[in-house]
MIVEX-387992 format. One record per residue: residue in one letter; x, y, z of N, C-alpha, C in turn. Coordinates in steps of 0.1 Angstrom, whole numbers, plus 5000, padded with zeros to 4 digits. Layout:
<nodes>
AXYZXYZXYZ ...
</nodes>
This chain:
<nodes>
X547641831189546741741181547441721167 X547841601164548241531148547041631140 X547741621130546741661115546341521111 X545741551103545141471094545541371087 X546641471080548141441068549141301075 X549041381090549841281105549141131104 X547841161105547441051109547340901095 X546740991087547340871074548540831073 X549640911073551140851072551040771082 X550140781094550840701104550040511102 X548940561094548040441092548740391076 X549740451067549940391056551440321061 X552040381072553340291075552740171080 X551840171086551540071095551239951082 X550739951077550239861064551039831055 X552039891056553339861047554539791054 X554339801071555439751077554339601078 X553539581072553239431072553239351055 X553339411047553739391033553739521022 X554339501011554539571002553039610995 X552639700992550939710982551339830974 X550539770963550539910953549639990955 X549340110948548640210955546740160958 X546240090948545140070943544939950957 X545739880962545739800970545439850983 X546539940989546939990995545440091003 X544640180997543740250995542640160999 X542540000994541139930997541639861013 X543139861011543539791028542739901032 X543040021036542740131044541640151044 X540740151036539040141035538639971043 X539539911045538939791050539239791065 X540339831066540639861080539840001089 X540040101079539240211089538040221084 X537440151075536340241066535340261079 X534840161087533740181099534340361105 X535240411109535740541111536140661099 X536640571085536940751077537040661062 X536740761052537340721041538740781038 X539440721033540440811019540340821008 X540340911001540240950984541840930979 X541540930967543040870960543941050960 X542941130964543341290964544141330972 X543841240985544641260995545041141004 X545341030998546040920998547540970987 X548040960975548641020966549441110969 X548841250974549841360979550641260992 X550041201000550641171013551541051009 X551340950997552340880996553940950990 X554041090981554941130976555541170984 X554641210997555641281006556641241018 X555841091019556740991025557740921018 X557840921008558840890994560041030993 X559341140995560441220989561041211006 X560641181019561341201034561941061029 X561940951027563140871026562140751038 X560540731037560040671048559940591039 X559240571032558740471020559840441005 X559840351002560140330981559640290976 X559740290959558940240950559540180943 X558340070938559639970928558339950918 X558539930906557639860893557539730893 X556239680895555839540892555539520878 X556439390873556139350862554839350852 X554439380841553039410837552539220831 X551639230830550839080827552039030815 X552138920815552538920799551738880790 X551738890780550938870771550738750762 X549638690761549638510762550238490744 X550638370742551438370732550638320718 X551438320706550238370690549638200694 X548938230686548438080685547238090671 X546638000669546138010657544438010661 X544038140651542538170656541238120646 X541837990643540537930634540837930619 X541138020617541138110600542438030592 X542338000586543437970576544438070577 X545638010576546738120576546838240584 X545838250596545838360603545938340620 X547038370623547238360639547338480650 X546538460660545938550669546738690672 X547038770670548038910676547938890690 X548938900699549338920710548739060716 X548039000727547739110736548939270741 X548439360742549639440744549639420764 X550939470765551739440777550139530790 X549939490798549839540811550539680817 X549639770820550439840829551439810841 X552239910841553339850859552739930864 X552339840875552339920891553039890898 X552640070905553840080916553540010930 X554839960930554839890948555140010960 X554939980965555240110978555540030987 X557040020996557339921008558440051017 X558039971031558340041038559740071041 X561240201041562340211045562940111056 X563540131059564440161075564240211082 X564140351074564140501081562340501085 X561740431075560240441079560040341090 X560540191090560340151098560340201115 X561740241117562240341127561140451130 X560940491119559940621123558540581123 X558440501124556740431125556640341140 X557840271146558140251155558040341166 X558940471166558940591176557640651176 X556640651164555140681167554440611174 X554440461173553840381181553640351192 X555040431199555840371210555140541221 X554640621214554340721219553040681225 X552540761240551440711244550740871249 X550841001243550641101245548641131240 X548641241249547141321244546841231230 X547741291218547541311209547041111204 X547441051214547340921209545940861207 X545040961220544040911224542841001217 X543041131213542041211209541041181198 X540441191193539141141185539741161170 X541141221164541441231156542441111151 X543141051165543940951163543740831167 X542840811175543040701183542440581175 X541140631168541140491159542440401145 X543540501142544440481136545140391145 X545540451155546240361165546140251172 X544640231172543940121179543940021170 X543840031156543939961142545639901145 X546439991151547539911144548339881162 X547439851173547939781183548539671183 X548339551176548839461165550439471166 X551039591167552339661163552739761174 X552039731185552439811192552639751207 X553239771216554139721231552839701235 X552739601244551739591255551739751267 X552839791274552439911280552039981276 X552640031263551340151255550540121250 X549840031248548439991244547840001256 X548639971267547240011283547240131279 X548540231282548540391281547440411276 X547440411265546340451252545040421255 X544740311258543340261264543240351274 X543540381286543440441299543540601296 X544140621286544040811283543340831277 X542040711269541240731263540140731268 X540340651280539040621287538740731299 X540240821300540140951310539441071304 X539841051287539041191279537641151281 X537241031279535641021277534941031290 X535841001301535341011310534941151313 X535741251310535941381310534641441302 X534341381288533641421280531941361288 X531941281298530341241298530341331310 X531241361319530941491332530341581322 X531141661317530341731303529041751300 X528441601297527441571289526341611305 X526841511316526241551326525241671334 X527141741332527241881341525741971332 X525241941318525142001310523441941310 X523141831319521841791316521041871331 X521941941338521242011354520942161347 X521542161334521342301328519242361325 X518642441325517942491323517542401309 X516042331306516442281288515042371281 X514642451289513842571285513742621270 X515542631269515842651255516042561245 X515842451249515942301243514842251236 X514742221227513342141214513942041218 X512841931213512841801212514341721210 X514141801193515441741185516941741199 X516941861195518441871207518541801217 X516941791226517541731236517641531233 X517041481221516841391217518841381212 X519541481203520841501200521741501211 X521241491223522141501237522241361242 X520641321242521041201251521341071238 X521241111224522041071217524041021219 X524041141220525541161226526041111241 X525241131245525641081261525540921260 X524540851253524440711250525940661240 X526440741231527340671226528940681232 X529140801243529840781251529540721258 X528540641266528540521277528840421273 X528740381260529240251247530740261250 X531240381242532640351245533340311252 X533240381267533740381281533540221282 X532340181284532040031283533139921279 X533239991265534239881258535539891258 X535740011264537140051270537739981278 X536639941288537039871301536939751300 X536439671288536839561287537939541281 X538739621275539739601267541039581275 X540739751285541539771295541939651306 X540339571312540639461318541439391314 X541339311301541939221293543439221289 X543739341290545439381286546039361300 X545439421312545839421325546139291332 X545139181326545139011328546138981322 X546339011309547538961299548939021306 X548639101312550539141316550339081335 X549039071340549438991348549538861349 X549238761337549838631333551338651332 X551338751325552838741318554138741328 X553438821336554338871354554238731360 X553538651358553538501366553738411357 X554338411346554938281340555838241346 X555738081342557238031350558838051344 X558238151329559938221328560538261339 X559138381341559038531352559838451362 X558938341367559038311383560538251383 X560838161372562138101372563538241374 X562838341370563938461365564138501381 X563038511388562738581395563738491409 X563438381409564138321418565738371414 X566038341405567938331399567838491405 X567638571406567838701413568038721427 X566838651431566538621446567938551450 
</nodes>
């Protein structure tokens, strides 16, 4: 199972391999894109940008500060306006080579770790950037855990609820309802990807290619 630390680096390349953002930017992308699943604090956004900077995944460059608008005269006799002082620089943060590359080989992975409850909404955020076969992968290993997870929920409702209050058992079939959601929407995704690569298998590139072989 990725950490934590794993899974942001893997959601801050992704956002950078689509433009450059300074940090303050950067932080509201990530709240916009995951906020429905997690926040980030600037506490632990910050450590994780230095440390992709000091691996050689990310750089930094200084953006120009405002300039400051020019004298001009403020009413008064003999008295013209003082110039604003300069703007802070912010930092830009854009993605290497070496990050590109390395944000690529994560992508391209379709393992446990892709699908588990700690990663998979990072990943699913940035399918966008990722191969059509591992986006089924990922869909289908995800839809095997939960499948896994409602036997579970199941195996677990033949149990005795003797020792069960209201609440709990109200907390179960809680849970067993928002796994039936998911699964659900799994399989529409899953359908849809499976249509898309069976178009793609019948285009008349495909069929033209297919003949010149034949």
């Amino acid at each position: 199972m990725r950490s934590r630390s794993d899974v942001l680096e893997t959601a801050v390349l992704g956002l950078l391999n689509e433009s450059p953002l300074h940090g303050y930017e950067l932080r509201k992308r990530l709240n916009l894109v995951l906020g429905s699943f997690r926040a980030f604090s600037y506490g632990t956004l910050y450590p994780a940008l230095k440390g992709l900077v000091t691996r050689g995944l990310i750089a930094t460059t200084e953006s120009d500060p405002t300039p400051p608008p020019r004298k001009g005269k403020t009413g008064i006799p003999g008295r013209t306006a003082k110039p604003m002082p300069l703007g802070r620089r912010r930092v830009v943060y854009e993605l290497t080579a070496e990050g590109k590359e390395h944000l690529q080989s994560v992508l391209a992975t379709a393992g446990p770790a892709a699908w588990e409850d700690d990663n998979f909404d990072v990943r699913f955020a940035l399918f966008g950037q990722t191969d059509a076969d591992t986006r089924l992968r990922v869909l289908e290993g995800r839809r095997t855990r939960l499948t896994e997870r409602l036997e579970a929920f199941r195996e677990s409702t033949t149990h005795p609820r003797s020792r069960l209050d209201e609440y709990a058992l109200e907390l179960r079939r809680f849970g067993l309802e928002k796994v039936e959601r998911e699964v659900h929407w799994l399989d529409g995704l899953i359908s849809t990807e499976r249509g898309r690569a069976a178009a793609q298998s019948h285009s008349p590139q495909q069929e033209q290619t297919k003949k010149e072989r034949g």
